[in-house]
GUSEKE-886997 format. One record per atom (N, C-alpha, C): residue in three letters; x, y, z. Coordinates in steps of 0.001 Angstrom, whole numbers, plus 500000, padded with zeros to 6 digits. Layout:
ALAXYZ ...
This chain:
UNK367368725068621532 UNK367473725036620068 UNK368939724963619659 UNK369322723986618968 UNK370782723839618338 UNK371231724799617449 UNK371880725600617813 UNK372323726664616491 UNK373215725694615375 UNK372806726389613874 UNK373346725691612697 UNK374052726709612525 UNK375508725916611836 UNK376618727099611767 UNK377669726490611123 UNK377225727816610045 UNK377737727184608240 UNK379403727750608878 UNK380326727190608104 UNK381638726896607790 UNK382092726769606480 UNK382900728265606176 UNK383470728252604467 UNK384615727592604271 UNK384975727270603374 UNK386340727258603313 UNK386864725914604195 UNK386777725203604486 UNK386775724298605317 UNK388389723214605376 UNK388867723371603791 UNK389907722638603647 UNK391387723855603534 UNK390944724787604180 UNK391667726114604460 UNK392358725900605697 UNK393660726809605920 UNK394545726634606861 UNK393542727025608136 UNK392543727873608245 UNK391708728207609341 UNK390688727395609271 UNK389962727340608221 UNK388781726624607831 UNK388751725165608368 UNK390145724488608382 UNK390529723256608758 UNK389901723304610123 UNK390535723988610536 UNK390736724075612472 UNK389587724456613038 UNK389049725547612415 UNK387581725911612852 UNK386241724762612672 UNK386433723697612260 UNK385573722421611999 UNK385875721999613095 UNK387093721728613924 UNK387332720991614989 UNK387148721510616509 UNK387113723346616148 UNK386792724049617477 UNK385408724239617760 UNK384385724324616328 UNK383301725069616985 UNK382262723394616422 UNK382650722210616607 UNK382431720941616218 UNK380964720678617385 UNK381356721631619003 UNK380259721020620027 UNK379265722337620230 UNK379625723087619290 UNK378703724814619423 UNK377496724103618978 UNK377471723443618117 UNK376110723478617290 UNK376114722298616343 UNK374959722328615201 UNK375382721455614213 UNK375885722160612521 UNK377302721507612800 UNK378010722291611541 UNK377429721973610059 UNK377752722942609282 UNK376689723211607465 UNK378246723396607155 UNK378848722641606600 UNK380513722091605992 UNK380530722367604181 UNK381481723554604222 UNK381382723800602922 UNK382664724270602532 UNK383142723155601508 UNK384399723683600586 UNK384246723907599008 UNK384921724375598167 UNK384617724860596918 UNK384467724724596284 UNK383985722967595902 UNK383064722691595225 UNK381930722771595837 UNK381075723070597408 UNK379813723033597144 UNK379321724584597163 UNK380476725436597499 UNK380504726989597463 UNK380991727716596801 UNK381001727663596116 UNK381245728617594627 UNK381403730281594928 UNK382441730320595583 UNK382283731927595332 UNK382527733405594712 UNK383161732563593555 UNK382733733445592650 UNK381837734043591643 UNK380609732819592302 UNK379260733505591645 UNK378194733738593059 UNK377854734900592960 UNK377222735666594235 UNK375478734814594079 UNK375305735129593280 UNK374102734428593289 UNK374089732909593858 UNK374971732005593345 UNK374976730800593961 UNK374890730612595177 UNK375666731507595844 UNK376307731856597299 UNK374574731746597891 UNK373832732916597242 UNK372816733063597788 UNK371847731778597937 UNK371403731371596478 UNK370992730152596795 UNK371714728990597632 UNK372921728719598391 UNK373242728053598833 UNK372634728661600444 UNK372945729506600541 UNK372227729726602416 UNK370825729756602500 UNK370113730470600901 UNK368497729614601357 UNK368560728418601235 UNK369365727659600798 UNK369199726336600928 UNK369004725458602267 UNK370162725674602959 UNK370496725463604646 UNK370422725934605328 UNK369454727830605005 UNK369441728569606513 UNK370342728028607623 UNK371626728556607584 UNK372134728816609033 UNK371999729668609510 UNK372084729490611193 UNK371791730595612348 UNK373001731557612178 UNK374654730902612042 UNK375490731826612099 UNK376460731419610843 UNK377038732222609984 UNK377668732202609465 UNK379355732538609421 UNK380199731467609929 UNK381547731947609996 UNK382154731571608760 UNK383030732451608329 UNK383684732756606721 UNK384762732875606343 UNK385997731946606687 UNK387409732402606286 UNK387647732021604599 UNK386695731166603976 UNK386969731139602522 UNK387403732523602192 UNK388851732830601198 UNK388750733771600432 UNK389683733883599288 UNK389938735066598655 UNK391105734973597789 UNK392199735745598158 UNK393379734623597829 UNK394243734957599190 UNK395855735061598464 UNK395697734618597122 UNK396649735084596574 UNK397052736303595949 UNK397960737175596982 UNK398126738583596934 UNK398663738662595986 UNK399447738143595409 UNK400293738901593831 UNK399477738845592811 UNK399047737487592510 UNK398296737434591676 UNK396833738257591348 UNK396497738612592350 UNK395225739432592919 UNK395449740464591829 UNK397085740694592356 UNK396919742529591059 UNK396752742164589787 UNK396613741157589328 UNK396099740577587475 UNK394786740372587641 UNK394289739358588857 UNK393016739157588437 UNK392358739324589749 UNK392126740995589421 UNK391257742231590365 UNK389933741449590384 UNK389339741232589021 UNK387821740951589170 UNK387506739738590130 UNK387598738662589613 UNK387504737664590296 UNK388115737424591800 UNK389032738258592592 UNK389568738623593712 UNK388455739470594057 UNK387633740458593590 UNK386754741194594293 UNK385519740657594203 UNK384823739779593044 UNK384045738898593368 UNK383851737795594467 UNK385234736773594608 UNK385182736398595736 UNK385647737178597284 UNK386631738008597622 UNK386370738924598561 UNK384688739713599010 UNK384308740027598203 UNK383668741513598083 UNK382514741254598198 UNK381760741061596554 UNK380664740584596260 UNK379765739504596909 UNK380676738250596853 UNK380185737189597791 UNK380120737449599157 UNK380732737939599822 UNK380503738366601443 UNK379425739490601619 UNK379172740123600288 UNK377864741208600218 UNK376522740081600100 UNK376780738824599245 UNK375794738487599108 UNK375098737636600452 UNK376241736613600917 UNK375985736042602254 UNK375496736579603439 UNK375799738443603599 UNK375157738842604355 UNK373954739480604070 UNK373823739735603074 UNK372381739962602941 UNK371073738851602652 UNK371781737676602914 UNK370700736333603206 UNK371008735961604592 UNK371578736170605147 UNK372032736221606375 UNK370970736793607366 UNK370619738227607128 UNK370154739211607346 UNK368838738895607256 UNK368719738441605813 UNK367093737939605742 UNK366514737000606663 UNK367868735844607306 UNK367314734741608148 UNK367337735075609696 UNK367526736660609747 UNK368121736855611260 UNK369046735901611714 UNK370030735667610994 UNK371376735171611276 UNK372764736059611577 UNK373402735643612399 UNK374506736271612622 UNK375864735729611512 UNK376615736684611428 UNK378340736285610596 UNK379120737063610846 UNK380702735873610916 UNK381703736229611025 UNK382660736299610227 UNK383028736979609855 UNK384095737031608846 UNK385342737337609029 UNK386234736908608310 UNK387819736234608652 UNK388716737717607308 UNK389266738818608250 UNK389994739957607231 UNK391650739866607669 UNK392010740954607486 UNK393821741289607124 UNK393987742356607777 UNK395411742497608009 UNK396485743676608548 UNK396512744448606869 UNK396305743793605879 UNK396793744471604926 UNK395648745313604140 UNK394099745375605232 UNK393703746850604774 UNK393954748058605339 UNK394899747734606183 UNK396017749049606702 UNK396862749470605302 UNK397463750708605616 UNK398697751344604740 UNK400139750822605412 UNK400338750753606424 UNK401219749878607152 UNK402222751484607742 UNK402082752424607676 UNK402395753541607882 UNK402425753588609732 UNK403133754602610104 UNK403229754316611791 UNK404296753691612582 UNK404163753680613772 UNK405170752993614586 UNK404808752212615467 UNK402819752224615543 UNK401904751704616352 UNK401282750623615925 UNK400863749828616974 UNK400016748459616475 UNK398412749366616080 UNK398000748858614880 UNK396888749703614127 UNK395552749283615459 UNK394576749835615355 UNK394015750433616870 UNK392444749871615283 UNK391563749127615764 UNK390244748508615017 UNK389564749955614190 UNK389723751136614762 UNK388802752138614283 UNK390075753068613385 UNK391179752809612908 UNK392031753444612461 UNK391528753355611121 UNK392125754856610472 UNK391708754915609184 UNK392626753683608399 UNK391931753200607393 UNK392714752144606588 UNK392809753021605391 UNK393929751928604643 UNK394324752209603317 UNK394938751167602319 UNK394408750063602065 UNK395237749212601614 UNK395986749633600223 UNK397014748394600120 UNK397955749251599634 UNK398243747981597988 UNK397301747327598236 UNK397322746358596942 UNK395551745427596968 UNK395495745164595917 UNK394166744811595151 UNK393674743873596565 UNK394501742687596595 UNK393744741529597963 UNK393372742758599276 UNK394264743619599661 UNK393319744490600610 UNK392482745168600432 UNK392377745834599315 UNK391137746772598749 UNK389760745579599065 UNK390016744635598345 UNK388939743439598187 UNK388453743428599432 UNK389407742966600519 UNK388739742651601952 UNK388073743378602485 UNK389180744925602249 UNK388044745633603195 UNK387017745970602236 UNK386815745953601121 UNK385192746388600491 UNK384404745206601266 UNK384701743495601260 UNK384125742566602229 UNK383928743388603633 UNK384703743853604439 UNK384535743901605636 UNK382729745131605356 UNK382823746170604569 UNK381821747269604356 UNK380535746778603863 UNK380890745780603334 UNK379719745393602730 UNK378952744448604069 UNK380022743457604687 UNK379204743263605579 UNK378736744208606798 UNK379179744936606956 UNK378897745705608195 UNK377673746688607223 UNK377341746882606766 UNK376107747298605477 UNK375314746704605801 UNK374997745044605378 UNK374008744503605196 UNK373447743948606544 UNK374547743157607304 UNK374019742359608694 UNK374445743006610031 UNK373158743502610378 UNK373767744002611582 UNK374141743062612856 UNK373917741592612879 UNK374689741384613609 UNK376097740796612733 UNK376825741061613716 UNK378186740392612705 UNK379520740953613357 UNK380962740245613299 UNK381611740341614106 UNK382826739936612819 UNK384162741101612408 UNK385009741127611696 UNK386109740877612289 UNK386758739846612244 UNK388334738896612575 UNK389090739402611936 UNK390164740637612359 UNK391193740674611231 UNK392145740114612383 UNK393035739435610939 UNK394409738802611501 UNK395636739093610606 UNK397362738425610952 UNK398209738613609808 UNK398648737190609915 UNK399704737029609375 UNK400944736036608713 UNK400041734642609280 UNK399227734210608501 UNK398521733241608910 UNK399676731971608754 UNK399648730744609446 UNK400492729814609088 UNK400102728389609968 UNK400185727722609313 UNK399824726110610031 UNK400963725022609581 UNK400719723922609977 UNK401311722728609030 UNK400573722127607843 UNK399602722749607398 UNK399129722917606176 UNK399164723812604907 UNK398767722964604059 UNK398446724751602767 UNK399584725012602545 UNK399777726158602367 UNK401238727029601473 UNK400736728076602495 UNK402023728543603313 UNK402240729140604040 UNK403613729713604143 UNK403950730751605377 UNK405412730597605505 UNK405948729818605886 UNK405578729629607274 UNK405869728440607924 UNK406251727239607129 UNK405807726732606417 UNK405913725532605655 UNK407221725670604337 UNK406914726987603856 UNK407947727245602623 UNK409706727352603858 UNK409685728176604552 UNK410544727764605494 UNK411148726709605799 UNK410404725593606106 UNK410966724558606371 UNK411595723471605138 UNK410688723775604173 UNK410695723447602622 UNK412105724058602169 UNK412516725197602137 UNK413369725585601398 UNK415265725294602664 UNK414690725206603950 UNK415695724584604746 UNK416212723351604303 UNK416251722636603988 UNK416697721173603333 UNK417312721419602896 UNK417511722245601857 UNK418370722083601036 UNK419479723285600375 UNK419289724438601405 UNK419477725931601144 UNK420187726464602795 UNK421852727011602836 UNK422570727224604244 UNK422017728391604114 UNK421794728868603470 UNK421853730894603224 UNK420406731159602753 UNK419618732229603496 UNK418370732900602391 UNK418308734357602668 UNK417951735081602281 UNK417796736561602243 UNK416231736552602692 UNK416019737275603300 UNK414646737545603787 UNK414162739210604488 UNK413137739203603970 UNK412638740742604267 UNK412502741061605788 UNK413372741958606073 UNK413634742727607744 UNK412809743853607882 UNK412393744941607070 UNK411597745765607174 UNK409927745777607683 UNK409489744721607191 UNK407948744273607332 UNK407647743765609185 UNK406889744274609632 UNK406575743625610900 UNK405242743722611584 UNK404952742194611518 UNK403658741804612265 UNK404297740720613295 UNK402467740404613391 UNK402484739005614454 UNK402013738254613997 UNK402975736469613408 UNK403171735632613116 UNK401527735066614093 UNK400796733840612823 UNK399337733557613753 UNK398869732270613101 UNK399040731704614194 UNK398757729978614451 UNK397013729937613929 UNK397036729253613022 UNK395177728935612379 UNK394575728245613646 UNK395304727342614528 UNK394386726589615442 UNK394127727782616667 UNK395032728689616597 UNK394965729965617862 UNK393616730732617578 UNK393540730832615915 UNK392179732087615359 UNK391275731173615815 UNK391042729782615186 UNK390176728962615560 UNK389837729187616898 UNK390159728697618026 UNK389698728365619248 UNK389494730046619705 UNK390355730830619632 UNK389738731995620112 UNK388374732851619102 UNK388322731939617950 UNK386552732761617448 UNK385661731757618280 UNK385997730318618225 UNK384855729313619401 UNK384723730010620960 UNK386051730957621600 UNK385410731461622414 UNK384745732653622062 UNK384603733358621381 UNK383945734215621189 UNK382235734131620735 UNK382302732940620254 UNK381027732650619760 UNK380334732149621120 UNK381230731171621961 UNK380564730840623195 UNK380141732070624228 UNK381261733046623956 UNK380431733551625130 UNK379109735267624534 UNK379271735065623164 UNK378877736569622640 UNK377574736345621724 UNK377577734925621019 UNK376887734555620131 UNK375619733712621025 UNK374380734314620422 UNK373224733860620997 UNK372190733113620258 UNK371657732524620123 UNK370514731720619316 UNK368911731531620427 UNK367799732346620075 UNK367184732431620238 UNK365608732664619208 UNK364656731476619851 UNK363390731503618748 UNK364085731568617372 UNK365244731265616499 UNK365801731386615322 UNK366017732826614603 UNK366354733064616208 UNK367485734929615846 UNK368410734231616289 UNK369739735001615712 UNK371108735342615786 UNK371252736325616974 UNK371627736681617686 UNK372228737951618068 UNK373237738077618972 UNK374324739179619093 UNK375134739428619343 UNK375080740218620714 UNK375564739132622104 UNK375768740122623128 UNK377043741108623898 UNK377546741415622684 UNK378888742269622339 UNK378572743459620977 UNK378984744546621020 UNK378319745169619745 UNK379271744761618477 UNK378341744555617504 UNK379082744405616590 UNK380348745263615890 UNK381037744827614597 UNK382133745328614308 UNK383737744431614743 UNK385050745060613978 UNK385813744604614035 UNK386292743919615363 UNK387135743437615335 UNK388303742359616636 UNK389393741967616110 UNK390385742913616495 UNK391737742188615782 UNK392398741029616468 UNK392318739882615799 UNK392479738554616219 UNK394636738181616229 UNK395051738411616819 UNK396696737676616644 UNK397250737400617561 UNK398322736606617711 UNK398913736362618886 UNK399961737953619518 UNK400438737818620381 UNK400818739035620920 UNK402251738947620554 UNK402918740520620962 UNK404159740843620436 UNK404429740593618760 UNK405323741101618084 UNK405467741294617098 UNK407067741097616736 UNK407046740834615312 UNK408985739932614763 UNK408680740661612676 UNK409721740793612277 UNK409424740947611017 UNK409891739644610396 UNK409710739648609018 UNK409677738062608266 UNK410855737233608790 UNK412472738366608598 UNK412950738138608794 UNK413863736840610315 UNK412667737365610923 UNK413059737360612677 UNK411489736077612907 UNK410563735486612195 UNK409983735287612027 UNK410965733604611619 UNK411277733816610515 UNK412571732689609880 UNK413574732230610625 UNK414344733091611433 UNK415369732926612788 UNK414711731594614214 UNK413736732097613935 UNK412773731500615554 UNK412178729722614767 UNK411991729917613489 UNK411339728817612741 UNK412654728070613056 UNK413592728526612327 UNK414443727580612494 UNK414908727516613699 UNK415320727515614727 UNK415645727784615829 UNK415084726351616439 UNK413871726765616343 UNK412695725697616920 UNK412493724269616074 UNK413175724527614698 UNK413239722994614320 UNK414653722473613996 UNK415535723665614372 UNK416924723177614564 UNK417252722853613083 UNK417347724156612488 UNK417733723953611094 UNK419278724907611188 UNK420454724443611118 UNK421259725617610679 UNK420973726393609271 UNK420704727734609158 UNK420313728258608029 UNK420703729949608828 UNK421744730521607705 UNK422272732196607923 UNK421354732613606946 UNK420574733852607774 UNK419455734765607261 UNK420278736061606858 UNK420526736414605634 UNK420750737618605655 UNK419531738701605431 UNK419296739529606114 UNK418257740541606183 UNK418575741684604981 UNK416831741641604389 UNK417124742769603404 UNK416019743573603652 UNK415689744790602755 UNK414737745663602753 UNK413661745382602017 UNK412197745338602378 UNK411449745113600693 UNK411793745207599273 UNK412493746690599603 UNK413153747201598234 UNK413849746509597371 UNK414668745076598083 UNK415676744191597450 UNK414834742742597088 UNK413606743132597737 UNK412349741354597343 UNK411502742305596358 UNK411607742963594972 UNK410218743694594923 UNK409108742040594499 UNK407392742498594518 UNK406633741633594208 UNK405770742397593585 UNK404943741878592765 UNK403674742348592160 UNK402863743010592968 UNK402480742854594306 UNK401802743603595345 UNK402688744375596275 UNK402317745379596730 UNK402706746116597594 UNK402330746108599062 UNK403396745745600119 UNK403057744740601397 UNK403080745971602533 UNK402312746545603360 UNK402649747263604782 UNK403477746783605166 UNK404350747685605820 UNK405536747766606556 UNK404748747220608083 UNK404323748340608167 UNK403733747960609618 UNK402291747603609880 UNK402627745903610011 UNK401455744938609807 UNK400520744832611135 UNK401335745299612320 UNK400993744850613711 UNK399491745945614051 UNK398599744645614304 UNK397553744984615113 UNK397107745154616715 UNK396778745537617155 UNK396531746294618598 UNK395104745006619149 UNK395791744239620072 UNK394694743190620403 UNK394498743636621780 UNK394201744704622457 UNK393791745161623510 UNK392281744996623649 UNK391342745097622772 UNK389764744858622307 UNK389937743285623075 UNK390187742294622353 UNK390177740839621777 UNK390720740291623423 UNK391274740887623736 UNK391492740922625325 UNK390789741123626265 UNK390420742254625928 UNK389271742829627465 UNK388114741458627099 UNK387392741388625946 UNK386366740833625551 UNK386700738946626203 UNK387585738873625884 UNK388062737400626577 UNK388422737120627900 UNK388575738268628487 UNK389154738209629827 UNK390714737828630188 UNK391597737508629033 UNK392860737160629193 UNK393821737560628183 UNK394981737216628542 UNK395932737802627584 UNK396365736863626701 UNK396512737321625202 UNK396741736042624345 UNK398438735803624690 UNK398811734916624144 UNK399964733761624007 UNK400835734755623153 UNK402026734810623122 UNK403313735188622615 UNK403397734525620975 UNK403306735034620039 UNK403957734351618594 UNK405011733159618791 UNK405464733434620013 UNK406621732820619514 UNK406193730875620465 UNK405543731826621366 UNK404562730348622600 UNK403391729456621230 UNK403338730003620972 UNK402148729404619423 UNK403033728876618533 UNK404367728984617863 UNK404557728443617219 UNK405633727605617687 UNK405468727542618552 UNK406373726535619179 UNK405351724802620031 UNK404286725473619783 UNK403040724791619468 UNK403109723580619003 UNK402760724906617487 UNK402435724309616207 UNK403696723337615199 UNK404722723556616019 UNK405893722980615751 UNK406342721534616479 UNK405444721607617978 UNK405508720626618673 UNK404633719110617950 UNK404113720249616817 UNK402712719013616455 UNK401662718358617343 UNK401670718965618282 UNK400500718995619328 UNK398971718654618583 UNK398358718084618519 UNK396795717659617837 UNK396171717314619347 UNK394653717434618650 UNK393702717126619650 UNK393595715850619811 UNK393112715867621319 UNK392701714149621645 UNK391523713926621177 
């Protein structure tokens, strides 16, 4: 039996890539925002009785953090609500879902890479949102498997990566935040490592879903960790931009949202479960810089 396996978000920096990794899993249900509406939950719903899929993977979301703190509602409608509603039709079809979260429903507090069962605390409206998404799904579908990742970036979309190279042209000097530190994460890296996960964990049987891994979180990123700052150094480095970074504190960037300091997640899980050790931030974006595409 061919598992069907809906895809949100599709013209998304992940959403892109995940069309091209999980392309021989099954037959893909391709949905961007005009045919998914998610800020009305109900639609949402009628859209999966529409196409019953077997599995549902989900990086559509709302992703603009500043703005988030003005418009809470509609950020928690599409976070929240809609990922409540998808899994509870989900659920109804004995379907499995995956859903695509953040470093930033942490408090960012610590000196440690945050560990999947750590208490969270987000610390601005877009994290509150996610993780109410992450509760709601782990509520409704019991099978289901939560991707958190950070500093997402491709050669697409609005990213860092891209504003980086954008603002190099034409700028010797930038100030950039030194305090903040995660691990910088290639969309084609999340991609291919949720296709292995689905290959080896995700099951389709008589038109059940099920999961031969227990459900719950997987913190998805490449390994080792750089703050924005040191993040900008390596960008350019690798595309051979002369550009002097002077390093500042959050305190000297303020923004409408309030960002964890300490973004870094603990991919020791995401490891054992794969059998290998992920790739270096810095081996990935040197990648994604090579412009490497599939044959």
């Amino acid at each position: 039996m061919v598992m069907k396996i809906l895809v949100t978000g599709i013209h998304g920096q992940v959403g892109f890539e995940l069309v091209r990794s999980l392309e021989h899993l099954g037959t893909l249900i391709l949905a961007d925002r005009s045919a998914l509406d998610l800020s009305e939950p109900d639609k949402v719903r009628a859209f999966i009785r529409d196409h019953q899929p077997n599995l549902i993977v989900h990086p559509a979301a709302y992703t603009a953090v500043d703005r988030a703190e003005q418009e809470t509602e509609l950020c928690h409608q599409i976070n929240a609500l809609s990922v409540a509603a998808m899994a509870q039709e989900a659920a109804k079809l004995s379907a499995a879902m995956i859903l695509f979260s953040t470093d930033y429903v942490f408090d960012g507090k610590g000196n440690q890479p945050h560990l999947e069962p750590d208490i969270t605390g987000p610390l601005n409206v877009y994290g509150a949102s996610k993780l109410a998404g992450e509760k709601a799904l782990a509520l409704y579908c019991p099978e289901h498997l939560i991707l958190r990742t950070s500093w997402v970036y491709s050669m697409r979309g609005s990213n860092f990566l891209l504003t980086m190279l954008k603002l190099s042209q034409d700028r010797s000097q930038l100030r950039i935040v030194a305090d903040q530190i995660g691990a910088p994460t290639w969309s084609r890296f999340i991609a291919e490592r949720t296709a292995d996960l689905i290959t080896r964990y995700v099951h389709l049987n008589e038109g059940k879903t099920t999961l031969s891994c227990s459900p719950g979180v997987i913190h998805l990123t490449s390994s080792g960790a750089t703050s924005w700052a040191g993040f900008a150094k390596e960008i350019f480095r690798l595309a051979e931009r002369q550009v002097e970074i002077e390093e500042i504190p959050s305190s000297a960037y303020p923004t409408p949202a309030l960002r964890p300091l300490n973004s870094r997640l603990n991919i020791s899980k995401l490891e054992h479960l794969l059998g290998t050790t992920m790739p270096s931030w810095e081996e990935s974006l040197n990648q994604c810089l090579k412009g490497e595409i599939r044959d």
